[in-house]
C-alpha positions in Angstrom: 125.4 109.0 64.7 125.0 105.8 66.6 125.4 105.5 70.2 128.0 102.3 71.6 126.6 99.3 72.1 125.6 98.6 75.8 127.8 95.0 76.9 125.4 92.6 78.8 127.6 92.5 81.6 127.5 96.2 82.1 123.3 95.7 81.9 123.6 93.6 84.8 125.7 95.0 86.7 123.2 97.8 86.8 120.4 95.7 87.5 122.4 94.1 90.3 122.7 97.4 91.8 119.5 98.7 91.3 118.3 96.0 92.9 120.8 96.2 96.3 120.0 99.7 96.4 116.1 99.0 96.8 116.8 96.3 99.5 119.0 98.0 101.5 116.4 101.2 101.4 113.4 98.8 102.1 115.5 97.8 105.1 116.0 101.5 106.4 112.9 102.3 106.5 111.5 99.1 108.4 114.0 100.8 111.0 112.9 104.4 110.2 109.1 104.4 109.0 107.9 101.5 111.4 106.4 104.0 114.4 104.9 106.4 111.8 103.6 104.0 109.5 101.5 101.9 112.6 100.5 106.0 114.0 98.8 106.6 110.0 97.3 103.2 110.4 95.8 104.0 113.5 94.4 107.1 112.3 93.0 106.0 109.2 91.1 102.7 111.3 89.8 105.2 113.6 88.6 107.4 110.9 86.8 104.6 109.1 85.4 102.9 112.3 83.6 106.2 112.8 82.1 106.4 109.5 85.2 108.6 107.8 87.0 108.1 104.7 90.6 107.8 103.2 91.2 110.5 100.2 94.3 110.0 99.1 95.9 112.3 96.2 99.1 112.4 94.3 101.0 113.1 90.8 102.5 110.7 88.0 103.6 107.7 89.6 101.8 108.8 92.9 98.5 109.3 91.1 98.6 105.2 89.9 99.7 104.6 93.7 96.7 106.5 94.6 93.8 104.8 93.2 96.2 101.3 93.8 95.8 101.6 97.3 91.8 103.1 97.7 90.8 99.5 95.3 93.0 97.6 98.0 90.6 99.4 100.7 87.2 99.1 98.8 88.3 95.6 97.3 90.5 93.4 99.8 94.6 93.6 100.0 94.1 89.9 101.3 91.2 88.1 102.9 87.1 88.9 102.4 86.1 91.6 104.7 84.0 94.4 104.4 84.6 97.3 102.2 86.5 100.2 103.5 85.6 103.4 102.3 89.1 105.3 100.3 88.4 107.4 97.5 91.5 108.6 95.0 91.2 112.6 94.1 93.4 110.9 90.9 90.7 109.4 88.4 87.8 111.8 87.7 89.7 113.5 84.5 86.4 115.4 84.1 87.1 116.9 87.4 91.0 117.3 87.0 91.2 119.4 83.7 88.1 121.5 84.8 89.2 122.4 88.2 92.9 123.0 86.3 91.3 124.6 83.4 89.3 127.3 86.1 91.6 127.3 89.2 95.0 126.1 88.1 96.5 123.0 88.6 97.9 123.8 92.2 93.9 123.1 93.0 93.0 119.6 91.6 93.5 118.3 94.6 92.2 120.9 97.5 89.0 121.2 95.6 88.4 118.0 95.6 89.0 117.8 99.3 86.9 121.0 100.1 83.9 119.1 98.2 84.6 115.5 99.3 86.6 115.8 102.8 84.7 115.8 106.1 86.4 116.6 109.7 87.1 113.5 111.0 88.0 112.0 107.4 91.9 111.4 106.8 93.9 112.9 103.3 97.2 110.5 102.8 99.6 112.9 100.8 101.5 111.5 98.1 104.7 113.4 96.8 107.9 111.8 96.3 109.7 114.5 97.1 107.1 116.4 99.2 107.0 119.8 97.3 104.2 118.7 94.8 102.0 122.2 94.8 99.0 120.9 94.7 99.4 118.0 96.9 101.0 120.8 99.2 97.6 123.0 98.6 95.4 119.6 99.7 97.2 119.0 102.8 96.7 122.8 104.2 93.4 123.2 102.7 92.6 119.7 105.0 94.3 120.3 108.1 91.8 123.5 107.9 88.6 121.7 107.7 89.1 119.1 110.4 90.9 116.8 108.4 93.8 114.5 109.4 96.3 114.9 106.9 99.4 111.6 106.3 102.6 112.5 103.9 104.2 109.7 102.6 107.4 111.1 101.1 110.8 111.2 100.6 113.7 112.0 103.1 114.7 115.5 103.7 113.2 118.8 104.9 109.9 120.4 102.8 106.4 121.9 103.6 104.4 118.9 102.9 106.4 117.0 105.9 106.1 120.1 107.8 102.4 120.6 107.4 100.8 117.4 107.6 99.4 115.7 111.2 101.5 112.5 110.4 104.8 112.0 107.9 106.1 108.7 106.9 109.3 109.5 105.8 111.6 107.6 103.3 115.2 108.0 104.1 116.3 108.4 100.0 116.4 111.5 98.2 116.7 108.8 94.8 113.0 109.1 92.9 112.7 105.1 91.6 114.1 103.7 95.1 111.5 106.3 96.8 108.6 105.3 94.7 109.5 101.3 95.2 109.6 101.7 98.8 106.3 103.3 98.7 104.1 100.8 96.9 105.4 98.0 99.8 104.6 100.9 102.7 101.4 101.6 101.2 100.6 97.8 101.1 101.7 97.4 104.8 99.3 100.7 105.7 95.9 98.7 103.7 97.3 95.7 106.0 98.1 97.1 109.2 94.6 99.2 108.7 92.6 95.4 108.2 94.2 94.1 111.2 93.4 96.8 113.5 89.9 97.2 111.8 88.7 93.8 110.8 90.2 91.2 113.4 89.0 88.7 111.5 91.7 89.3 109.3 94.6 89.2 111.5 96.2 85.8 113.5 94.1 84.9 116.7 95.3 86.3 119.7 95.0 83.1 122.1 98.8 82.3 121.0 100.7 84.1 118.8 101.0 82.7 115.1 104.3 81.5 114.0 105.8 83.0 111.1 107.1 81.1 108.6 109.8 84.1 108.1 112.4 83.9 111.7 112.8 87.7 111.1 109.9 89.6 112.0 109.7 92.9 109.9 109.3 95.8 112.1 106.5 97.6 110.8 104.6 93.7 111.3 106.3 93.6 115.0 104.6 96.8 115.8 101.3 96.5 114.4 101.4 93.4 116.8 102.5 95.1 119.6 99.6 97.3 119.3 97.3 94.3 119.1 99.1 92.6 122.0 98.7 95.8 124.3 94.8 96.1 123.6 94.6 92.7 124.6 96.4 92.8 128.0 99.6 90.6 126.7 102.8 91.8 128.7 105.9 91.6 125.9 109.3 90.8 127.3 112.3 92.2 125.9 116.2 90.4 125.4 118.5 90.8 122.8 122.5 89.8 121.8 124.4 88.5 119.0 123.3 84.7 120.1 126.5 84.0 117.1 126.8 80.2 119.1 123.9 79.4 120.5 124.8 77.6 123.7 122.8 75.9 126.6 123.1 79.9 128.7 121.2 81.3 126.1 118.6 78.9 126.8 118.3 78.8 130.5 118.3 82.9 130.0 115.4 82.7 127.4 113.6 80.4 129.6 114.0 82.7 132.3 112.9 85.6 130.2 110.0 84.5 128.9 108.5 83.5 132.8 108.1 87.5 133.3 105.3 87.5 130.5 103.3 86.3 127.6 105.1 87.2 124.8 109.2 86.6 124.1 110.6 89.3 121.4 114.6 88.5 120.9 116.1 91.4 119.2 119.2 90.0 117.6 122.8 92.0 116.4 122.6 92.4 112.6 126.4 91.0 111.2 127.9 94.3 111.1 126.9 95.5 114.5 128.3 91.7 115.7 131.4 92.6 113.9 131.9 96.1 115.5 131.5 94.0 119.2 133.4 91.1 119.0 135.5 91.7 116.3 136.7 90.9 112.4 136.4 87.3 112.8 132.6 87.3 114.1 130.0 86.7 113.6 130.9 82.6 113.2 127.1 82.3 112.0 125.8 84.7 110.2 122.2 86.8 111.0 119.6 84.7 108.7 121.5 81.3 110.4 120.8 82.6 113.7 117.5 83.9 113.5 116.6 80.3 112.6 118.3 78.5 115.5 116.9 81.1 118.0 113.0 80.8 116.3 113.4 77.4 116.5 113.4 77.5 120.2 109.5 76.8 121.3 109.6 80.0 124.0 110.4 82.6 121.4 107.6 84.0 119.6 108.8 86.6 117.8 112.8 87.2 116.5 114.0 90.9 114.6 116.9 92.1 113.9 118.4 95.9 114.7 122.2 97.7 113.3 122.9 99.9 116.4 125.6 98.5 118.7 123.0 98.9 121.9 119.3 98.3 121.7 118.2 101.6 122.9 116.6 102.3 120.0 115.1 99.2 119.3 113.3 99.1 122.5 112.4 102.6 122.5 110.7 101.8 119.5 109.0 98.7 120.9 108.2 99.8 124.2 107.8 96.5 125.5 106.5 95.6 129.4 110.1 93.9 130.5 113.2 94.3 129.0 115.7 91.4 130.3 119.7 91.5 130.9 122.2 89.4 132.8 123.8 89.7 135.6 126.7 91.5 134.1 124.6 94.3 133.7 123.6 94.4 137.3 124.1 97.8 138.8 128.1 98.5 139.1 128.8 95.8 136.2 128.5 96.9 132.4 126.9 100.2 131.8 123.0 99.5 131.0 122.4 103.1 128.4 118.8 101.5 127.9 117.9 101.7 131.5 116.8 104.9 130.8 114.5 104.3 127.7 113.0 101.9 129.7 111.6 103.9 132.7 110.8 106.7 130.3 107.9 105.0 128.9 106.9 103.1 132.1 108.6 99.6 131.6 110.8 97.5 134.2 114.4 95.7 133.9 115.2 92.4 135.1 118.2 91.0 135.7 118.8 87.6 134.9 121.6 85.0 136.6 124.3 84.1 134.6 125.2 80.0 133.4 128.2 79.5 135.0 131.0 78.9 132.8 128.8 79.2 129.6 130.0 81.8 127.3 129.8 82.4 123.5 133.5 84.3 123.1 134.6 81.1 125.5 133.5 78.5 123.2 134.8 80.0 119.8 138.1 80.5 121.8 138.1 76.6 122.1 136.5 76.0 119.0 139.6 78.3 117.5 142.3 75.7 119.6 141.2 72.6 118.5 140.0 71.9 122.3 
């Protein structure tokens, strides 16, 4: 019996949404994973600069990812720099089917850790869906000896999340999206790890270094942040759609950026722009107005967020000054992110408003023919 023929059309259309389906996951999780993923990178530099080790173990797919990642920290991910010390438990099949053979397979992994791992060394957990056994076993038998223990798994509840120091947590219960989304966290980890270790391998700090990309990633934007804060920089906060950008936004940026050193603009994705203003904005869509707002020679770095209000966004950020106008003065338009801000320390300024300069004023007359 022969199966139907598969129609090219039908092919692609599966491709096309394979494909959709991994961006729009790789986007979650620069929104999800971003504070986790600089914490394990912190960890991990730590450990090496005191003379640790990375051991990272998991299975199948995990396993390749394993011993991927520990030759991009004893090779180089991207510029020459010292070898950093990462050892898969995945490659010594001498070791694997002995330790199996004698101990069961829920052990490959904890023995090797019990012989290998030393308090103040860090085990990075791989299990897709974070109830692999013996990467379970590692993790429990690490966090015992001294070890700091980072999962890198999938979304939902399960011991390995629950029993590790650190989880980076991908919001997809899908296996292939999962797996895809790990590789490109576990490449930002080996980078993130480089610049906090080896400066030489990130952008100088006398001024920041333009991106050629006008949307910062926010994994990247907080692994800066980081590197900013050692270095004394105060980061200043202001967001909006920015959908026309007019000569107000400009006297407010310029405004903005006199409170400190560095000028993050956090911009309304489309849909959030939509929900605001309504089904006929935005008139210029996200990737169009990151550019115009880049452009500007007082920003220095531009990132997107979906929420309506940038609570979360600068929660996540924490930056020195977070900027608003005058409409949000104190009996004007509720402020919900006042409160993030003094949680972690920071201040709000308010900024005057451009007389008769207004985004929804100008696509009113733009929409009139004026």
């Amino acid at each position: 019996m022969t199966s139907a023929p598969v129609e090219a059309d039908e092919l692609q259309a599966r491709v096309a949404e394979g494909l959709a389906a991994a961006i729009a996951l790789t986007e979650a999780a620069s929104r999800s994973c971003g504070e986790a993923l600089v914490r394990a990178a912190r960890t991990v530099a730590d450990s090496l600069s005191r003379g640790g080790k990375l051991l990272i173990a998991g299975n199948g797919g995990n396993a390749a990812d394993a011993q991927h990642l520990a030759a991009e920290f004893v090779g180089k991910l991207v510029n020459d720099r010292r070898p950093l010390a990462a050892v898969a438990l995945t490659t010594d099949t001498s070791a694997l089917t002995a330790i199996g053979n004698d101990y069961g397979f829920e052990q490959v992994f904890a023995r090797q850790v019990a012989a290998l791992g030393r308090p103040g060394d860090v085990l990075l957990a791989l299990s897709t869906s974070g109830r692999s056994p013996n990467v379970v076993a590692a993790a429990e038998y690490a966090r015992q000896a001294g070890i700091s223990t980072v999962a890198l798994t999938g979304g939902g509840a399960s011991p390995l999340r629950a029993g590790c120091d650190e989880a980076i947590v991908i919001p997809s219960r899908v296996t292939a999206r999962i797996q895809e989304c790990q590789l490109t966290l576990e490449h930002l980890l080996a980078e993130c790890v480089e610049a906090l270790l080896v400066p030489e391998t990130a952008p100088p700090l006398t001024e920041p270094a333009r991106s050629t990309r006008t949307l910062t990633p926010w994994p990247e934007l907080l692994v800066e942040r980081s590197r900013w804060d050692d270095a004394g920089r105060v980061v200043v906060w202001t967001s909006g759609c920015f959908d026309i950008l007019h000569v107000g936004h400009l006297r407010s940026l310029q405004m903005a950026k006199e409170f400190g050193d560095i000028l993050v603009v956090g911009l309304n994705d489309d849909e959030s722009v939509r929900r605001l203003k309504g089904d006929d904005r935005p008139i210029t869509p996200l990737p169009e107005r990151a550019d115009l707002v880049a452009a500007l020679g007082l920003v220095d770095r531009v990132v997107a967020f979906p929420e309506d209000s940038p609570e979360r966004a600068i929660g996540t950020l924490k930056p020195d000054v977070v900027c608003k106008g005058a409409d949000y003065s104190p009996g004007g338009k509720p402020m919900p992110e006042r409160e993030v801000v003094r949680s972690y320390g920071g201040r709000v300024e308010i900024l005057p408003l451009v007389a008769s300069r207004s985004t929804s004023r100008i696509a009113q007359l733009i929409a009139e023919g004026a």
